[in-house]
C-alpha positions as CSV (number, residue, x, y, z in Angstrom):
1,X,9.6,-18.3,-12.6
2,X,7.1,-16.2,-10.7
3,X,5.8,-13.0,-11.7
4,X,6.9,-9.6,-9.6
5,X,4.5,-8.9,-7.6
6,X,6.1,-7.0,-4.9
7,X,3.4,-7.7,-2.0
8,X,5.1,-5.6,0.8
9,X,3.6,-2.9,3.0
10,X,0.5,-1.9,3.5
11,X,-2.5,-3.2,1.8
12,X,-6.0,-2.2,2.7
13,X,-9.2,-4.1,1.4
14,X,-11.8,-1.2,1.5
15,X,-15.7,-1.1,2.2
16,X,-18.2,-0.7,-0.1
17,X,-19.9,2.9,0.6
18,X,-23.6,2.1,0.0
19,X,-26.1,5.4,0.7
20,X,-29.0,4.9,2.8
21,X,-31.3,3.0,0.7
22,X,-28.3,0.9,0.4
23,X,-27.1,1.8,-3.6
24,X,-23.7,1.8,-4.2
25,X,-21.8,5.1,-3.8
26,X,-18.8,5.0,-6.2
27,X,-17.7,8.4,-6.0
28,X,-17.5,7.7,-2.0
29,X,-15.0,4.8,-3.2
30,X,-13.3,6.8,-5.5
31,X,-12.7,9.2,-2.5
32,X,-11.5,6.5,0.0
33,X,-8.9,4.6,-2.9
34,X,-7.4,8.1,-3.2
35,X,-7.2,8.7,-0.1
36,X,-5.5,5.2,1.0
37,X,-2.7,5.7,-1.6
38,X,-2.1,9.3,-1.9
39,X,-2.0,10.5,1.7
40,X,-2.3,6.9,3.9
41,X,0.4,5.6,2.6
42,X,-0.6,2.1,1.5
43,X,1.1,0.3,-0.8
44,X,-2.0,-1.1,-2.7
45,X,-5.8,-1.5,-2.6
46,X,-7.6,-4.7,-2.2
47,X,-11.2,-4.8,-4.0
48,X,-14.1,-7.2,-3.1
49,X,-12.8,-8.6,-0.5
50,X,-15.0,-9.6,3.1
51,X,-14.8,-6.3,4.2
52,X,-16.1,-5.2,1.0
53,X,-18.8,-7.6,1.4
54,X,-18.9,-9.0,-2.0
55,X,-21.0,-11.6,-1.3
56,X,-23.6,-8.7,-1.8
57,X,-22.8,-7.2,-4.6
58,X,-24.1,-8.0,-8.1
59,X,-21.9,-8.6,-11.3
60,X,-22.6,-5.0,-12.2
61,X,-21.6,-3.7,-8.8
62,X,-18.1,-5.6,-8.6
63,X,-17.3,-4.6,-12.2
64,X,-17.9,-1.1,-11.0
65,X,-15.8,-1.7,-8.1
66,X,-13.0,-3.1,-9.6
67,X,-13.0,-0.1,-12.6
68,X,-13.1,3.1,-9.5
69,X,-10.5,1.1,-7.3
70,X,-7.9,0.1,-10.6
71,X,-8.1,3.6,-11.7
72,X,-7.2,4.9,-8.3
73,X,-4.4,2.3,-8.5
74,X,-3.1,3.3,-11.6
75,X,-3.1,6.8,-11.3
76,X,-0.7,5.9,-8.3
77,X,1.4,3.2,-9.5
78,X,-0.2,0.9,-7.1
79,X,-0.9,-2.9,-7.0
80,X,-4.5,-3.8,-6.9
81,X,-5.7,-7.2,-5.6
82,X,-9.0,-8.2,-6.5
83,X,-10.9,-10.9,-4.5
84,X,-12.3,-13.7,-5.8
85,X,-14.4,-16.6,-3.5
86,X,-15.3,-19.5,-4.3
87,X,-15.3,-23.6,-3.6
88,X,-16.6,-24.2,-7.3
89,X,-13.1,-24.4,-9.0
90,X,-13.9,-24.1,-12.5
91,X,-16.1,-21.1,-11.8
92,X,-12.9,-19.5,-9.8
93,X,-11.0,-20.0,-13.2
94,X,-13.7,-18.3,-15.6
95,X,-13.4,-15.1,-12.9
96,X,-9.7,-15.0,-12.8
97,X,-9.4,-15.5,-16.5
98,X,-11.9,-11.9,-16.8
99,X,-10.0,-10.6,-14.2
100,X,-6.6,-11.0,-16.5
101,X,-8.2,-9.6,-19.3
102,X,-8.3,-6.7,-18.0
103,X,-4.3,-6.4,-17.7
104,X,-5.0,-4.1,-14.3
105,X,-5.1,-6.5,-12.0
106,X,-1.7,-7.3,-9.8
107,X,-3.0,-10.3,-8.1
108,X,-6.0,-12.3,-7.2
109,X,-6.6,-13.1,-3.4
110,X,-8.5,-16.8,-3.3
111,X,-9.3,-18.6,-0.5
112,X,-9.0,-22.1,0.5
113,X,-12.4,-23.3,-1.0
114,X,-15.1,-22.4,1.9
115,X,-17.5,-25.1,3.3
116,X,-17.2,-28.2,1.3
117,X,-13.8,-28.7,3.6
118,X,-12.0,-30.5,0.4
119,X,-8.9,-31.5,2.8
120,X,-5.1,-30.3,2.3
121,X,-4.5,-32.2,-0.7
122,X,-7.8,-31.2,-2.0
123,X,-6.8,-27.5,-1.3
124,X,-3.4,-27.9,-3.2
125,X,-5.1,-29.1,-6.2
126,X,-7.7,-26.3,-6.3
127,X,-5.1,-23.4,-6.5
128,X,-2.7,-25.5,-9.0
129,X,-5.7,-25.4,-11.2
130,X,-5.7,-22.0,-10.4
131,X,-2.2,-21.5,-11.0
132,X,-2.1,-23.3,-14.1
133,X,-5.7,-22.0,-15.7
134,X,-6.7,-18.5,-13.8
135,X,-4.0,-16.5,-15.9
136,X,-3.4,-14.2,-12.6
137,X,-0.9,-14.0,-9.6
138,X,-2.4,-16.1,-6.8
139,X,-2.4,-14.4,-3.4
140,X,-3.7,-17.7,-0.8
141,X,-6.3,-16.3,1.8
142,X,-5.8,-18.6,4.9
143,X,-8.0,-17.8,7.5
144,X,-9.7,-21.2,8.4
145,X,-11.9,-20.0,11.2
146,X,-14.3,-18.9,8.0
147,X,-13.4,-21.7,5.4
148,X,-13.7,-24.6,8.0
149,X,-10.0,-25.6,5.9
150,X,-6.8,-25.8,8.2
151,X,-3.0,-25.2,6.1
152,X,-0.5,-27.1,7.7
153,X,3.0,-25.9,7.0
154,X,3.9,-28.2,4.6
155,X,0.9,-27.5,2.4
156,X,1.6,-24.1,2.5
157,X,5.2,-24.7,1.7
158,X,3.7,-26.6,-1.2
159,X,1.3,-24.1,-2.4
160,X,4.5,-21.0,-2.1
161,X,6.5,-23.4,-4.8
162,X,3.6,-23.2,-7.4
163,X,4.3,-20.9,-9.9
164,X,1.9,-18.3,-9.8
165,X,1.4,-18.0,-5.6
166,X,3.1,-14.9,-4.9
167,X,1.7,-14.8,-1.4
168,X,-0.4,-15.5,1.7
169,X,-3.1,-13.4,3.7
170,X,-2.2,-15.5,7.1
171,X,-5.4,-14.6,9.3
172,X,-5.7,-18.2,11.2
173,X,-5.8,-16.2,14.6
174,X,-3.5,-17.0,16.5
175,X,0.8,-16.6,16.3
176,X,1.9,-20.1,17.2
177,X,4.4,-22.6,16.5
178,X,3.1,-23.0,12.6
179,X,3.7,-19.0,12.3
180,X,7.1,-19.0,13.3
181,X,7.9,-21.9,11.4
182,X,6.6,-20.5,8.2
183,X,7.8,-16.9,9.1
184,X,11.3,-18.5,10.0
185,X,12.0,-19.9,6.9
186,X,11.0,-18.2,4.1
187,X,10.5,-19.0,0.8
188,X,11.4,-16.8,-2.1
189,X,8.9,-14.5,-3.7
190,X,6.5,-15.6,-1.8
191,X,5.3,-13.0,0.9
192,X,3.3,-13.0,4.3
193,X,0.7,-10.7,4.4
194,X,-0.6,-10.5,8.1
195,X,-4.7,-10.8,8.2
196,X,-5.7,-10.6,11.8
197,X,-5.6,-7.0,12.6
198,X,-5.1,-7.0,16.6
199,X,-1.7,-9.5,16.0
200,X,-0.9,-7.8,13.4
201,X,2.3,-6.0,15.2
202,X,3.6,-9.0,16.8
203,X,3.4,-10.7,13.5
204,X,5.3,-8.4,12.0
205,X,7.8,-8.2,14.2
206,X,8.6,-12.0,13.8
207,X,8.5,-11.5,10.2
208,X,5.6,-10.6,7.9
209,X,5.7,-8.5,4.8
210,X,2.9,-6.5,5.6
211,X,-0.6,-6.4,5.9
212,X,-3.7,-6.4,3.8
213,X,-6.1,-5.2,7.0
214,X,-9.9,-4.0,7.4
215,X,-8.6,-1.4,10.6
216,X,-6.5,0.1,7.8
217,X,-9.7,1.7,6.2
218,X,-9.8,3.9,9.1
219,X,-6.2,5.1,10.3
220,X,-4.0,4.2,7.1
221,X,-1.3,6.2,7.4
222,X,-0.5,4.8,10.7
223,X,-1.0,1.0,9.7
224,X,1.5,2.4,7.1
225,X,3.9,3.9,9.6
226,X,3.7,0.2,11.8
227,X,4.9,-1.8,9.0
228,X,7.9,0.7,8.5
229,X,8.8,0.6,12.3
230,X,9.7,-2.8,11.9
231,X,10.9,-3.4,8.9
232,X,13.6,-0.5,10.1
233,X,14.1,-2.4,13.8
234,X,12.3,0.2,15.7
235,X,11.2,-1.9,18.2
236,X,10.3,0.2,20.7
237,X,8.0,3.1,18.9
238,X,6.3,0.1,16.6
239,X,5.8,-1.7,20.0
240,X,4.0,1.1,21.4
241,X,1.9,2.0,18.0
242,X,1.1,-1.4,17.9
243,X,-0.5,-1.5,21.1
244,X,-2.4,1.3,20.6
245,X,-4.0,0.3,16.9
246,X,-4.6,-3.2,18.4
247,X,-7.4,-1.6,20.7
248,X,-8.7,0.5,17.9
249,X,-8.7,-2.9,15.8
250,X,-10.8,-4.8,18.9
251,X,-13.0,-1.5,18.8
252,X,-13.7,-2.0,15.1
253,X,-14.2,-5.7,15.5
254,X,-16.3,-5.6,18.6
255,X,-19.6,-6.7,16.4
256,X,-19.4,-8.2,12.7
257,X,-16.7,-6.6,9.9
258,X,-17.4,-3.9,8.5
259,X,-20.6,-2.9,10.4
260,X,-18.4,-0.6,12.8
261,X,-15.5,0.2,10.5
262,X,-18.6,1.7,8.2
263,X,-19.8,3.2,11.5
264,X,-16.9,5.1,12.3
265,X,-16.3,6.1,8.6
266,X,-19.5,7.8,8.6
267,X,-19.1,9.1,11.8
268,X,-15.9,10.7,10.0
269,X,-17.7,12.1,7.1
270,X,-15.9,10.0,4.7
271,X,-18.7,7.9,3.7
272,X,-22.6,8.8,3.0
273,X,-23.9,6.1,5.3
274,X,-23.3,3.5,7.4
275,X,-25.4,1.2,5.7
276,X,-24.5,-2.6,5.9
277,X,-26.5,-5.1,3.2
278,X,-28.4,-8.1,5.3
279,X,-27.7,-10.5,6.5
280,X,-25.0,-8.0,8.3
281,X,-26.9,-5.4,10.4
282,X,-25.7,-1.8,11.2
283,X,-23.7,-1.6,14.0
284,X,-24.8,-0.7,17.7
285,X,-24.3,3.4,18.5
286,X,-22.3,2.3,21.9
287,X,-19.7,0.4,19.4
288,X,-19.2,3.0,16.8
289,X,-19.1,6.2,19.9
290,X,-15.9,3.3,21.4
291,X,-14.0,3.3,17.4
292,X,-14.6,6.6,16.6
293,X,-13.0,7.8,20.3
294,X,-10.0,5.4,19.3
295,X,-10.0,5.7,15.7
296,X,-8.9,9.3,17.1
297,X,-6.9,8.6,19.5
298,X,-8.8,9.5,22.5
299,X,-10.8,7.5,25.3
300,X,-8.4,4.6,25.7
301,X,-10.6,3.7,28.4
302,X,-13.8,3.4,26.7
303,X,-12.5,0.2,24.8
304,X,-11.9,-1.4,28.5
């Protein structure tokens, strides 16, 4: 029997603030969990994810990312997901085994293993090592574009029976024949959490649970307010909002995640910097003046 998860609605995998000599600036995380879940209306929080860019961080630093976004969590009831990246399998275990200890932690969102490209049957025996060892909820991150490994259908089918998936981040960019297949059918407890932020609407519409989405950071409430037009059937008004937050998204996207979402954060006020650890590199001044004019609704035509 799988665990209740409940993976629906809005979840959004935050930045890490850094200041300007590029430390990490919890209390500016604090300050974006809250507001995510008490006035953006998100369902949950997803910590050390890409956009958080984990890769960076130290032991020390994810720890203390972890502990400021599960105490925003449980102050509001909320899921947290936690990250965790890696094509060593045993290693993935020993960090989902620390992450269980610390009985906070709804779900752990795991990649097919980047690089080493260990095929389909590969893949499926990676996460039922997971699912049998790693003590957590499994949440699969398919987005193959940056693992180099393709899901068919039927692995995924596969990989929805084992007993601890409770989900997908589907980010393979593109809606095609596999994503109304897989969204046509669904399996039970098993949800479909959109990843690519510009299809995100469309992908909803034929389907999707939600959305664990890097856009999100900036205009949550309305990400929020997308996912509830269609799971209500308001076509029209969530085909119109949709449009609109799929320009912001291209805005936000237009040079490497999160170097403009940080951009137009700071820009905001919400964060101390827009610092960016190498190898990313702070985003361009013409990129971040396009988000922040569509991050507030204005200037549709500076993103032409």
């Amino acid at each position: 029997m799988k665990p209740e998860a409940n993976l629906t609605g809005l979840f959004v995998p935050l930045v890490t603030p850094f200041t300007d000599d590029l430390r990490l600036a919890p209390d500016a995380l604090a300050r974006l969990a809250e507001e995510a879940l008490s006035t953006g209306g998100a369902r949950g929080l997803v910590a050390l994810g890409t956009t958080a860019e984990a890769a960076t961080l130290t032991d020390e630093e994810k720890r203390t990312v972890v502990r400021v976004c599960a105490a925003a969590c449980r102050a509001h009831g909320a899921p947290l997901i936690v990250g965790v990246g890696t094509n060593d399998t045993a290693a993935a275990i020993t960090a989902l085994r620390e992450l269980a200890e610390r009985g906070d932690v709804a779900a752990a969102l795991v990649p097919a293993p980047p690089y080493t490209r260990p095929g389909e049957a590969g893949t499926l025996a990676h996460f039922t090592a997971l699912a049998e060892h790693g003590g957590l909820p499994l949440v699969v991150y398919d987005i193959p574009y940056r693992t180099g490994q393709p899901l068919g259908v039927g692995s995924m089918r596969a990989l929805s029976r084992l007993p601890q998936v409770v989900g997908v981040k589907y980010a393979t960019g593109a809606i095609d024949a596999a994503t109304v297949e897989l969204l046509g059918s669904p399996s039970p407890d098993f949800a479909v959490l959109g990843g690519d932020d510009a299809v995100i609407s469309p992908l909803l519409a034929a389907g999707a649970h939600g959305g664990i989405l890097a856009s999100a950071n900036v205009r949550t409430a309305d990400y929020a307010e997308l996912i509830s037009l269609w799971r209500r059937d308001a076509a029209g008004p969530a085909r119109r909002l949709g449009a609109e937050l799929a320009r912001m998204s291209a805005a936000l996207f237009a040079e490497p995640n999160p170097t403009v979402i940080k951009g137009v954060l700071h820009a905001q006020g919400r964060i101390p910097s827009p610092a960016v650890r190498l190898p990313l590199l702070a985003a361009s001044a013409g990129s971040v003046r396009r988000a922040v004019a569509l991050a507030a609704g204005e200037g549709q035509e500076l993103a032409a």
